[in-house]
C-alpha positions in Angstrom: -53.6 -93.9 187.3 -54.2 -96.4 190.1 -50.9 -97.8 191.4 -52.2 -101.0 191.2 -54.7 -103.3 188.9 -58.0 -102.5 189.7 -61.0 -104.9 188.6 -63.4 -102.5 187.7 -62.7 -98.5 186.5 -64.6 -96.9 189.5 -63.8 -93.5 191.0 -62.1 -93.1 194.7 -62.3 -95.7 197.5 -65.2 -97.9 195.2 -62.4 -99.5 192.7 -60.3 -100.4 195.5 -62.8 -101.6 197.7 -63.8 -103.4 194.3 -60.0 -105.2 194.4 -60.7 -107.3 197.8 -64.2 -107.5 198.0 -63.9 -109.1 201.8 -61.7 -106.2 203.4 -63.6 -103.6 201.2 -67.3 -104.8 203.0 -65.5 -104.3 206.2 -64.7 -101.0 205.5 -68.0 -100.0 203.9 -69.6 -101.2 207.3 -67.0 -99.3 209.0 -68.2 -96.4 207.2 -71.6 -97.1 207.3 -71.7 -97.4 211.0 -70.0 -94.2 211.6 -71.6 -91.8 209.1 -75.5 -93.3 209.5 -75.8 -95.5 212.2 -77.1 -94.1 215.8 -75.3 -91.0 217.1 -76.2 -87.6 218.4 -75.1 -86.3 215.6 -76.9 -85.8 212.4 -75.6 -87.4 209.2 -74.7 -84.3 207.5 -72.7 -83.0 210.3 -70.8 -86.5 210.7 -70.5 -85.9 206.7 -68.9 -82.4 207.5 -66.8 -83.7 209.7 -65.4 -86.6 206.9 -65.4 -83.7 204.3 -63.6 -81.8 206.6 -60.3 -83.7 207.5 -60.3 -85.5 204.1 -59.7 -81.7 203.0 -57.2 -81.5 205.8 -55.6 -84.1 204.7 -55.6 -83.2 200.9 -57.6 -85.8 199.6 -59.4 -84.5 196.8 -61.7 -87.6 195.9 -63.2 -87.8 199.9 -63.1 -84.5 200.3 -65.5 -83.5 197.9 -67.4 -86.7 197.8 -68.3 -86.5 201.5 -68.6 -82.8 200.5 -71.4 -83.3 198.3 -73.0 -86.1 200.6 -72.7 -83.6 203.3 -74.1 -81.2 201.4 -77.2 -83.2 200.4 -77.7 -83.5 203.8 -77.4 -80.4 204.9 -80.7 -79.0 203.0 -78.6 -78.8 199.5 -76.0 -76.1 201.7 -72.6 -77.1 199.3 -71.7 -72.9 200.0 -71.5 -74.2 203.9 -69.5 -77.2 202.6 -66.8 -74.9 201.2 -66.9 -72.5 203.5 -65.5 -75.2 206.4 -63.4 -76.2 203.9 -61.9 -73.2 203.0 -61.9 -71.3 206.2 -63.4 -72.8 209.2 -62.8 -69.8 211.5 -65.1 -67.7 209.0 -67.6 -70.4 208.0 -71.3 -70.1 209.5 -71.6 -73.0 212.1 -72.6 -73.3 215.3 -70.0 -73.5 218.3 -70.4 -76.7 218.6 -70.1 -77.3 215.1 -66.7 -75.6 215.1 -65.7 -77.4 218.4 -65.9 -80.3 217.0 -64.3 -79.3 213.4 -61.4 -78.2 215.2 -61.2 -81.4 217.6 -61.4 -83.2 214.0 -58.6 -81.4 212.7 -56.3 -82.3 215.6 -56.9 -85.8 215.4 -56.4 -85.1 211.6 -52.7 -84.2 212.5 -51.6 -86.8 215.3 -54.0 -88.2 218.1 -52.1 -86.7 220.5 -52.1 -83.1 219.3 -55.8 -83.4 221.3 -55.5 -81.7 224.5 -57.2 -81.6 227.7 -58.1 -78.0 226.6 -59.3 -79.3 223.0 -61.8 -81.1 225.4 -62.9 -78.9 227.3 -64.0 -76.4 224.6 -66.1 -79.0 223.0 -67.9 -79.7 226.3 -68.3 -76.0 226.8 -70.3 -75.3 224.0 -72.6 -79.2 224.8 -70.5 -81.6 223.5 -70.9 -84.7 225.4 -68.4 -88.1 225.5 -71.1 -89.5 222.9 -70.4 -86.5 220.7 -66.8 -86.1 221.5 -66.2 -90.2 220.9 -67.4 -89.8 217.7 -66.3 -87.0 216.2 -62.4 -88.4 217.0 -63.7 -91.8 215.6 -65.1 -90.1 212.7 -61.7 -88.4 212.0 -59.6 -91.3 212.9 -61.4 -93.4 210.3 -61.3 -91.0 207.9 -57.4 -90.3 208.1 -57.5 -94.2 207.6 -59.4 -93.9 204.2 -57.6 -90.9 203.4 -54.4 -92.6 203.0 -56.2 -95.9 201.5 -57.1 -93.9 198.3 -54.2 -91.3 198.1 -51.6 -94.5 199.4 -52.7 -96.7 195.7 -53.8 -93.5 193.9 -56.9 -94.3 193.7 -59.1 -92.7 190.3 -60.0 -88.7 191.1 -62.3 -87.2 188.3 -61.9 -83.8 188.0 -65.3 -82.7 187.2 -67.5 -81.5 190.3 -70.6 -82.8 188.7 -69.4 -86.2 189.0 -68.9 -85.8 193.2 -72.5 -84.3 193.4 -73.7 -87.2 191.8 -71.4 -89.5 194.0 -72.7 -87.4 197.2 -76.5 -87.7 196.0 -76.2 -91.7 196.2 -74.3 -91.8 199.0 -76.6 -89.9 200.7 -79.9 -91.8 199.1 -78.2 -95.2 199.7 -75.7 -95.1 202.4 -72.0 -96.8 202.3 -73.2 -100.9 201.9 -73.4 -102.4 198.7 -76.2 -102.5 196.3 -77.2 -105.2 194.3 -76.2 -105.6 191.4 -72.9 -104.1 192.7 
């Protein structure tokens, strides 16, 4: 039960972005921007990289929505999904992939757990400061939303069909609001 009165009974970050309708279009822009807009990297693998420290993070409702959406985008690949979840020193991605995954998950802990050396292994497998900038914006974001939805406990089904549906739109229709919203 959501700690505080929502307007509307809508799963995850949607019923509170739902209770201040100003700040929540801000942070659907935010997310938005960083998950479709231009980058180097795809939309599933920015996806991935949500999925991935919302799971770090424990953060059920984002990590298997951005799951799914990540997994939609990924050429249906929701085995990938919970194999970075679950172990990413096992899971089938490229080096870079993983470079970046574990940059993710240090910014996931404390920005400054990233190291020089952190760097470094991300620019040796073709990272660039594009890619690098926004995989730790990515993360940072995401930390931020994390703690939004866990911080006024926000709804979290328990039913996985209901996140592939929520990754299926997300993925169709992006982060802004729809009409009729």
């Amino acid at each position: 039960m959501p700690h505080i009165a929502l307007p509307a009974p809508h799963p995850g970050i949607r019923g509170l972005l739902a209770f201040n309708p100003a700040s929540g279009l801000r942070l659907s822009e935010l997310a938005e921007q960083l998950l479709r807009g231009e980058s180097p990297l795809s939309v599933g693998e920015r996806e991935l990289i949500a999925a991935y420290v919302s799971s770090l993070n424990c953060t059920r409702y984002c990590a298997a929505a951005h799951g799914a959406t990540a997994a939609h985008r990924l050429d249906g690949d929701f085995a990938l999904v919970d194999a970075v979840q679950a172990d990413l020193a096992t899971a089938p991605v490229s080096d870079l992939m993983r470079a970046l995954l574990q940059l993710a998950g240090k910014v996931a802990e404390s920005g400054l757990s990233v190291t020089e050396e952190d760097i470094a292994a991300a620019r040796a497998v073709g990272a660039d400061d594009t890619i690098i900038h926004d995989t730790v914006l990515i993360a940072s974001a995401f930390c931020m939303y994390n703690r939004y939805v866990d911080g006024l406990a926000a709804i979290t089904p328990d039913d996985p069909d209901v996140y592939r549906m929520i990754g299926a739109h997300l993925s169709d229709h992006g982060y802004l609001p729809q009409p009729g919203e």
